[in-house]
C-alpha positions, 0 to 999 in steps of 0.5 A: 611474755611471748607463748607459741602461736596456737597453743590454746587451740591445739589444746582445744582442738586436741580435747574435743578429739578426745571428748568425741572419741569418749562419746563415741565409745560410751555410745558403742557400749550403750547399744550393747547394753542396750540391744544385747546384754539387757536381754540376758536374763537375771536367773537361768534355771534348768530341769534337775541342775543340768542342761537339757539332753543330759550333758550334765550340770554346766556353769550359764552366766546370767545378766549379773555375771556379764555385768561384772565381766564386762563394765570393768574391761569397759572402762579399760577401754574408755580410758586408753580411748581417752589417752589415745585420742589426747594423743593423736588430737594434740598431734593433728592440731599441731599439724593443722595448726602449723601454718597457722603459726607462720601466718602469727609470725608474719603478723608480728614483724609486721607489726614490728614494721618489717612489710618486707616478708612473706609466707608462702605457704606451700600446700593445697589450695585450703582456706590455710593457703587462701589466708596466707595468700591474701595476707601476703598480697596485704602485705605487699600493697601496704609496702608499696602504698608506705613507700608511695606516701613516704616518697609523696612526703618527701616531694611534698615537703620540698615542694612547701618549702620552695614557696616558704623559702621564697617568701623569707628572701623576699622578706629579708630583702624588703627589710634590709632594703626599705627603699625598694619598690613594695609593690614588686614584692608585694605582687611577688609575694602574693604570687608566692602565697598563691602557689602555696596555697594551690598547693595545699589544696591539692594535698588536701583534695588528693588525702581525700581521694585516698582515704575515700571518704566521700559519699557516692551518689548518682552522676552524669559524666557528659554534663559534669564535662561540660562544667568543666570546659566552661569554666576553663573556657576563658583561659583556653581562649586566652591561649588561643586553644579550642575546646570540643566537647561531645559524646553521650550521657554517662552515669556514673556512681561518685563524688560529683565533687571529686569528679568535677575535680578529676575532669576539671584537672584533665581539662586543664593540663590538656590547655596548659600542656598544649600548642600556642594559639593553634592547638585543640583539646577534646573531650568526650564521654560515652558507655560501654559494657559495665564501664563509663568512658571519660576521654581528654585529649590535647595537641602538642609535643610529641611524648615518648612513653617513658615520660608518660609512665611517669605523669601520674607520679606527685609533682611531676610536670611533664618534660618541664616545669610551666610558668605562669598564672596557670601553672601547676603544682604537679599534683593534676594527674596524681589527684585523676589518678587517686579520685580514679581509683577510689571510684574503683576505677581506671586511669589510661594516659597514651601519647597520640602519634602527632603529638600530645596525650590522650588520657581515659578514664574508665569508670564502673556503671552505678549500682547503689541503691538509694543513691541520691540523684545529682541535678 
């Protein structure tokens, strides 16, 4: 059963007005017993029944008399002090609590699962309006991750049923052929099963950076790129490719799995997006003031930058897809992109003006206390 938003509040808000002013105006009436009637004495007596300097026998009320005259009009007032301040307390909170309302019914169609509305509350700059502001800027990065992952869902749903699709023809060819060479199919389907594979660890690394469950702990950025290149030294070198690395030490706060992953990725797409037997791939790392600088850059084709806007989104594999022992499943720069922003990080991808890409991550300086160090 819905109710009005707040109502219990304003109630609340409107009884202790009202409990505040009744105290109040006990209060005013204690100090004027207290200060001025408790002074007047009980009994006033004059010489003869008159008043001194012969005016005659007047009427002197003494302590009881302004008792009497003054605590029922007393009470008269506590009482239209206590309807007033009910009054004027239930209309201040339902002023008060106005906006409060549109943060509630914001919050229900929400929860309906319209992310779509905003408040915009109008107004001073009050915790009201900083509440309503931080709910709508909620509201707009929730609608804009669905939409992401909703869009992530679909292209990861094609791209898992292209490799199981495959498999199934090759399957049905091997059965209704049973004199065919088993060994082609064999290598094909193991190629197949490869990519599948690839591809379901990468999803599985890329959930991982986004829910950042992960444990951070002191890291060195030169030397995790030096891991990096040496263990995709032999394909670099297969593809007649040089690879440089230099720079500085670079301590990081993070995952040192997770950041192995991201250069190990950017390394990678630097040989596998690159010139035949001529090209180059550096990398370097370096500090600059709060932030830790990680730089992969490669030779190739020129890029425009339409294109490179896009590298980063799932499933993108530059100007076309790549072949190969060592192709990709499009998911390199979405993973650098996600282990980057869960290390509260940015990621820069630029096109070099003769040809390639230049990609930079920016990372902030460590401050955890008792952070583990990494060997």
């Amino acid at each position: 059963m819905d109710r009005e938003p707040g109502t219990s509040v304003r109630l609340k808000l409107a009884l202790s007005y009202a409990g505040f002013l009744l105290v109040a105006g006990v209060l005013l009436l204690a100090v004027v017993w207290v200060f001025l009637l408790r002074y007047v004495p009980e009994q006033i007596y004059t010489p003869g029944g008159s008043v001194p300097g012969g005016l005659g026998s007047v009427f002197i009320p003494n302590q009881g008399d302004l008792e009497r005259a003054f605590f029922p009009r007393a009470l008269v007032a506590l009482a239209l002090l206590l309807v007033f301040g009910l009054l004027g307390g239930w209309l201040l909170a339902g002023r008060m609590l106005s906006p409060l309302r549109r943060i509630t019914h914001a919050a229900r169609l929400a929860t309906d699962g319209s992310l779509s509305h905003r408040i915009q509350l109008e107004g001073p700059e009050d915790e009201f309006r900083e509440l309503a502001d931080t709910f709508d800027a909620m509201l707009a990065r929730l609608e804009a991750h669905i939409a992401e992952q909703q869009r992530f869902a679909a292209n990861a749903s094609h791209e898992l049923r292209t490799p199981l699709a495959i498999t199934q023809t090759l399957l049905e060819v091997a059965h209704n052929d049973p004199g065919r060479d088993a060994g082609e199919l064999v290598d094909r389907l193991r190629y197949v099963n490869t990519r599948a594979i690839d591809l379901t660890e990468a999803l599985l690394v890329l959930s991982r950076a986004d829910q950042r469950s992960f444990v951070r702990e002191h890291v060195d950025l030169s030397l995790i790129a030096e891991e990096a290149t040496e263990t995709l030294l032999p394909l670099a070198e297969k593809r007649g490719l040089t690879i440089e690395t230099s720079g500085d030490v670079a301590p990081a706060a993070g995952s040192y799995a997770l950041l192995l992953q991201l250069t190990t990725n950017l390394v990678h797409n630097a040989i596998v997006h690159n010139l035949p037997e001529q090209g180059s791939v550096l990398v370097t790392t370096g500090v600059r003031p709060g932030t830790v600088v990680l730089t992969v850059e490669n030779t190739g084709e020129k890029l425009p930058p339409q294109l490179v806007t896009t590298l980063t989104e799932p499933f993108q594999r530059g100007a076309e897809r790549i072949r190969g022992d060592h192709a990709g499943v499009g998911l390199g720069l979405a993973i650098v992109k996600s282990i980057t922003t869960a290390h509260d990080g940015t990621l820069t991808l630029a096109p070099r003006p003769d040809g390639g890409l230049r990609v930079t991550v920016l990372l902030p300086t460590p401050h955890v206390p008792g952070a583990v160090p990494q060997p």
